[in-house]
matplotlib code that plots the C-alpha trace (Angstrom):
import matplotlib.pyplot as plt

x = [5.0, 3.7, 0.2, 1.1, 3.3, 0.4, -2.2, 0.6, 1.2, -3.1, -3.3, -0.5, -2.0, -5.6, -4.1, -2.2, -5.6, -7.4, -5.1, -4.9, -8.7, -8.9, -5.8, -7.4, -6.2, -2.5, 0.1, 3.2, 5.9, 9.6, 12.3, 16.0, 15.7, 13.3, 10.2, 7.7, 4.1, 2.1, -2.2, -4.9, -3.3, 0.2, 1.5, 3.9, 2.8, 5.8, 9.2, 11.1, 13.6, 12.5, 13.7, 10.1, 6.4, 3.3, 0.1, -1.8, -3.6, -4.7, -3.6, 0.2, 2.5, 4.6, 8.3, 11.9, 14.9, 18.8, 17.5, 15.3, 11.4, 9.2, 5.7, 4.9, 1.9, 0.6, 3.1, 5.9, 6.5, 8.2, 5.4, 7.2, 10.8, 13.0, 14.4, 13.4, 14.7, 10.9, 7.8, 4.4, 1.4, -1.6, -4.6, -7.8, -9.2, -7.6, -9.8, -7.3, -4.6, -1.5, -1.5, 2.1, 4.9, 8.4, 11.6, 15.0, 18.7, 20.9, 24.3, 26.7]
y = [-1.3, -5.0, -3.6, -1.3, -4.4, -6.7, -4.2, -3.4, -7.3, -7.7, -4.8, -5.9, -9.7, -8.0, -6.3, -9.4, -11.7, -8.8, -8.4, -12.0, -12.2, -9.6, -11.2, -15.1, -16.1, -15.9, -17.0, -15.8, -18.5, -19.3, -20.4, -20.3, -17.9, -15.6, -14.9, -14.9, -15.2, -18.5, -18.3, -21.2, -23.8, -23.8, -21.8, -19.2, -15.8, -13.5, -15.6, -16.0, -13.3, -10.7, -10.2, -9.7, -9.4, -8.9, -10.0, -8.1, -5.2, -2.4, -4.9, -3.8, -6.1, -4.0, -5.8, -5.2, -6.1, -5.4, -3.5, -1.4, -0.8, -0.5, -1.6, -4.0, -5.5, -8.7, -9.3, -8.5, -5.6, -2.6, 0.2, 2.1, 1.6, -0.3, 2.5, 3.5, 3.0, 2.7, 3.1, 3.4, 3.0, 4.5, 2.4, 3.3, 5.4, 8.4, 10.3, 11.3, 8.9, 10.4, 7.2, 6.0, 8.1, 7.4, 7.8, 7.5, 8.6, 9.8, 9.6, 11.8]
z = [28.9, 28.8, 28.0, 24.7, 23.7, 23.8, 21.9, 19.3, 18.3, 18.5, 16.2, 14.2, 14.5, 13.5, 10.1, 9.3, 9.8, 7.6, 5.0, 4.5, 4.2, 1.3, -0.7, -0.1, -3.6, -3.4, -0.7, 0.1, -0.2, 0.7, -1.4, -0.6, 1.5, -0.3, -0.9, -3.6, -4.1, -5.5, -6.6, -5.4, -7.9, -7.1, -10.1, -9.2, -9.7, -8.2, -8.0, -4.9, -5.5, -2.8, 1.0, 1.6, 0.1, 0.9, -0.6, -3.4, -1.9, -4.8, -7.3, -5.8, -3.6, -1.4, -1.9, -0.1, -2.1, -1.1, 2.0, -0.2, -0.6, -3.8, -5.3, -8.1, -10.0, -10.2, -13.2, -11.7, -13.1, -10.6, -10.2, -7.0, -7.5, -5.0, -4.5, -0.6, 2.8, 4.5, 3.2, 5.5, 4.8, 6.3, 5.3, 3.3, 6.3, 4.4, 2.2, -0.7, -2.6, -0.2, 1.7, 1.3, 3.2, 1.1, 2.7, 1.1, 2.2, 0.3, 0.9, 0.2]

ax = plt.figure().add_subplot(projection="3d")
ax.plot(x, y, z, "-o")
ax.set_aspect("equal")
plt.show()
């Protein structure tokens, strides 16, 4: 148990320290208790309205807001809509564009 722990935080560690890398121009920042996303000069580029984001990868920042999941651009601007319970992502190793798995429930 203590060995698939370990290998799933330096796999998760490795991603994080990769992903970083490939998005060096912005940085995820914390305001209030939320988060936004600020470029190489300080300037504010996604305001500090969101539960959680990520940093620009495809030109989309993966964002959870009121305990749901969407996509938006570098302005902003909702491209998936916060409209999911979980959304996974499967990396570029896939050969098509079906990367992203939504999932939403609906309640009845």
């Amino acid at each position: 148990m203590k060995k698939l722990l370990l290998l799933t935080s330096a796999i998760i560690l490795f991603a994080s320290i990769t992903f970083a890398q490939n998005a060096k121009d912005y940085a995820i920042v914390k305001l209030n208790g939320k988060y936004g996303l600020i470029d190489k000069s300080g300037n504010e580029v996604i305001s500090c309205k969101y539960d959680y984001v990520s940093l620009f990868r495809e030109n989309l920042a993966l964002v959870k807001l009121n305990r749901k999941w969407g996509f938006i651009n570098k302005t902003d601007n909702e491209v998936i809509p916060l409209k999911y319970d979980k959304i996974l992502y499967f990396g570029e190793e896939m050969q098509d564009d079906n990367r992203f798995i939504f999932e939403s429930r609906i309640n009845k």
